[in-house]
C-alpha positions in Angstrom: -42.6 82.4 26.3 -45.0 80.0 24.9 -48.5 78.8 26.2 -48.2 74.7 26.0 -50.8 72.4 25.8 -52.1 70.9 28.9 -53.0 67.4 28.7 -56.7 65.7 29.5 -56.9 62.9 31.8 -57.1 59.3 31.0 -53.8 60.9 28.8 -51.4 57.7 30.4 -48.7 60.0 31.7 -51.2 61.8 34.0 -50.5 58.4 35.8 -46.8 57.5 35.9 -44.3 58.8 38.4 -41.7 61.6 37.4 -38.2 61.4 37.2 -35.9 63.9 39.7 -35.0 66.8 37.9 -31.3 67.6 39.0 -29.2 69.9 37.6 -30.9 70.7 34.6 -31.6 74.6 33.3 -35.0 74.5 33.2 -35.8 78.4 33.2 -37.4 78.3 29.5 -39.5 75.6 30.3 -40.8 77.7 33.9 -41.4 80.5 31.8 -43.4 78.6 29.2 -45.3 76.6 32.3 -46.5 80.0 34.1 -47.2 81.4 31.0 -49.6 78.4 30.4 -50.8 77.9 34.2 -52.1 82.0 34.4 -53.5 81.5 30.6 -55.1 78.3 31.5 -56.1 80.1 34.6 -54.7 78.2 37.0 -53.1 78.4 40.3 -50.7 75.2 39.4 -49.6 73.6 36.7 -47.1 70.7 37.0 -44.7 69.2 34.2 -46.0 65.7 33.6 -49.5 68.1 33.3 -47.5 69.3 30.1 -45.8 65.9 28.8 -42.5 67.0 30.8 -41.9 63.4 33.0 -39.7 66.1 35.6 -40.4 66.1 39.5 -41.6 70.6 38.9 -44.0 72.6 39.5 -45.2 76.3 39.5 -47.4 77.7 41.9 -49.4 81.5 41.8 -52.0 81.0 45.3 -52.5 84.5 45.2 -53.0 86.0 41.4 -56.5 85.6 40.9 -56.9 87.8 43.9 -54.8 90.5 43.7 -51.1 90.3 43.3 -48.7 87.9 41.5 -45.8 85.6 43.7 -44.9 82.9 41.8 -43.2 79.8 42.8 -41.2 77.6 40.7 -40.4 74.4 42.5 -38.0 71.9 41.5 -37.4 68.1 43.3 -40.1 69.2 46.1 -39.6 66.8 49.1 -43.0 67.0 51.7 -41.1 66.5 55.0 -43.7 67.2 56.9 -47.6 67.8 57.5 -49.9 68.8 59.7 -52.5 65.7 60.8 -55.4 68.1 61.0 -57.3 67.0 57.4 -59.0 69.9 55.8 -61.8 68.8 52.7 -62.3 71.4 50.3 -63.3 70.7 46.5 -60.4 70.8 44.1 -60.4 71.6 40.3 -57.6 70.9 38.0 -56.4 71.7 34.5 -56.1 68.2 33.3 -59.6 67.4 34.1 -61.7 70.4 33.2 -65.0 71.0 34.5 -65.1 68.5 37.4 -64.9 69.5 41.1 -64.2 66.9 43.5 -64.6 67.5 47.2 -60.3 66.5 48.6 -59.2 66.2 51.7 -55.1 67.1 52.5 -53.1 68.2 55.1 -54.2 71.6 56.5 -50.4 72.7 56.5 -46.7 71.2 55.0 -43.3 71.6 55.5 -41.7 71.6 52.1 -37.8 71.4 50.6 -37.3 72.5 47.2 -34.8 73.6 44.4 -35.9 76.8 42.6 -35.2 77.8 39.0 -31.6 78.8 39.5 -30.6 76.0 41.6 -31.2 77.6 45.5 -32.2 74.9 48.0 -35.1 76.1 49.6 -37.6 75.0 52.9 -40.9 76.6 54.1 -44.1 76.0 55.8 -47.3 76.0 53.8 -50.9 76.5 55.0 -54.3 77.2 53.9 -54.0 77.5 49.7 -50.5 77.3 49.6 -50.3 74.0 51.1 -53.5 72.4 49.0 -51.9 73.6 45.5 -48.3 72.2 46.7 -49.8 69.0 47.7 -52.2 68.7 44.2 -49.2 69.0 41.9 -47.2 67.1 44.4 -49.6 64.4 43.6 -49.2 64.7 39.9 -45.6 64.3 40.3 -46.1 60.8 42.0 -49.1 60.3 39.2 -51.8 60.8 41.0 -54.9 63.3 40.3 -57.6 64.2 42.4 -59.9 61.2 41.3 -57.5 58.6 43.1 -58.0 60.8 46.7 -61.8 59.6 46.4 -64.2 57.0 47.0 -64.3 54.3 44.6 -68.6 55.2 44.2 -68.0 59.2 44.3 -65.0 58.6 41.3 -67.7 56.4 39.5 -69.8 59.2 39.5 -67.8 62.2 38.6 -65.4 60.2 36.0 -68.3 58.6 34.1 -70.1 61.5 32.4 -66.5 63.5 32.1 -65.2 60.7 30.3 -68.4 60.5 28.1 -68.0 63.7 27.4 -64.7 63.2 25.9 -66.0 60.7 23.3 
C-alpha cells in the first residue's frame, strides 16, 4: 500500500465530473486510497481527490472514534434523501484548513458496487450520510465551496487561495 498525494483545490480536476467505473479491479488502488484517507486523517477521500477521474470513494465515519469499518464504494447512485436539511461545517482534504458551515440531507438511500464487484443498497444517517454525500459531490466536481453563498465563498476562498501563493 502506498499513501498518494492528495490534490489542493483550484487543481482543475477537483471540478470535472468522473467517469463510471465498471468492471475494473480496482482493489490496489482502494488500498492505496484508505491508506492515504486514515494518513491524511480523513474520514473520506474520493478518486478524482487523488487524480483518479473514477466515480469511487472510501469512507471510515467511525475510526477517529473508536473502531475501524471501512467502506469502499464504487458507481454510488443517491436514490434517495431525506428533505429534512441538516447544516453542520465540513472540512475536506483538498482544501486544508477551511471549515465551511454545509447543509445536506439528514439521511440517503444509497446503491453501490464494492471492491469485489457486490451490488450493494443502504440507508445512511447522521455522519454516514454527510461523508457519502461530500465525496459524492466530488465525483460530480463539486467541493464544499460551490454548496455556499456566493459572499460566504468570497470570504473563505480569498485568504486560502492567498495562502497558496
Amino acid at each position: 500500500m502506498a499513501v498518494l498525494p492528495i490534490l489542493k483545490w483550484p487543481d482543475p480536476r477537483l471540478s470535472q465530473p468522473c467517469e463510471p467505473v465498471g468492471s475494473e479491479d480496482l482493489r490496489p488502488l482502494i488500498a492505496d486510497m484508505f491508506e492515504t484517507m486514515y494518513t491524511a486523517p480523513g474520514r473520506g477521500l474520493a478518486a478524482p481527490q487523488i487524480g483518479v477521474m473514477k466515480r469511487l470513494f472510501v469512507m471510515d465515519a467511525t475510526w477517529k472514534d473508536g473502531e475501524k469499518s471501512p467502506l469502499a464504494m464504487v458507481d454510488p447512485f443517491i436514490m434517495a434523501a431525506e428533505r429534512i436539511p441538516v447544516t453542520m461545517d465540513e472540512a475536506c482534504l483538498s482544501i486544508p484548513g477551511v471549515t465551511v458551515p454545509v447543509e445536506r440531507h439528514k439521511a440517503i438511500t444509497l446503491q453501490w458496487t464494492d471492491e469485489t464487484g457486490d451490488i450493494h443498497m443502504g440507508d445512511f444517517d447522521g455522519a454516514e450520510a454527510r461523508i457519502i454525500q461530500h465525496e459524492f459531490d466530488h465525483l460530480n466536481g463539486m467541493v464544499h465551496f460551490d454548496r455556499i453563498s456566493p459572499d460566504l465563498r468570497a470570504t473563505l476562498e480569498t485568504p486560502y487561495l492567498e495562502a497558496l501563493t
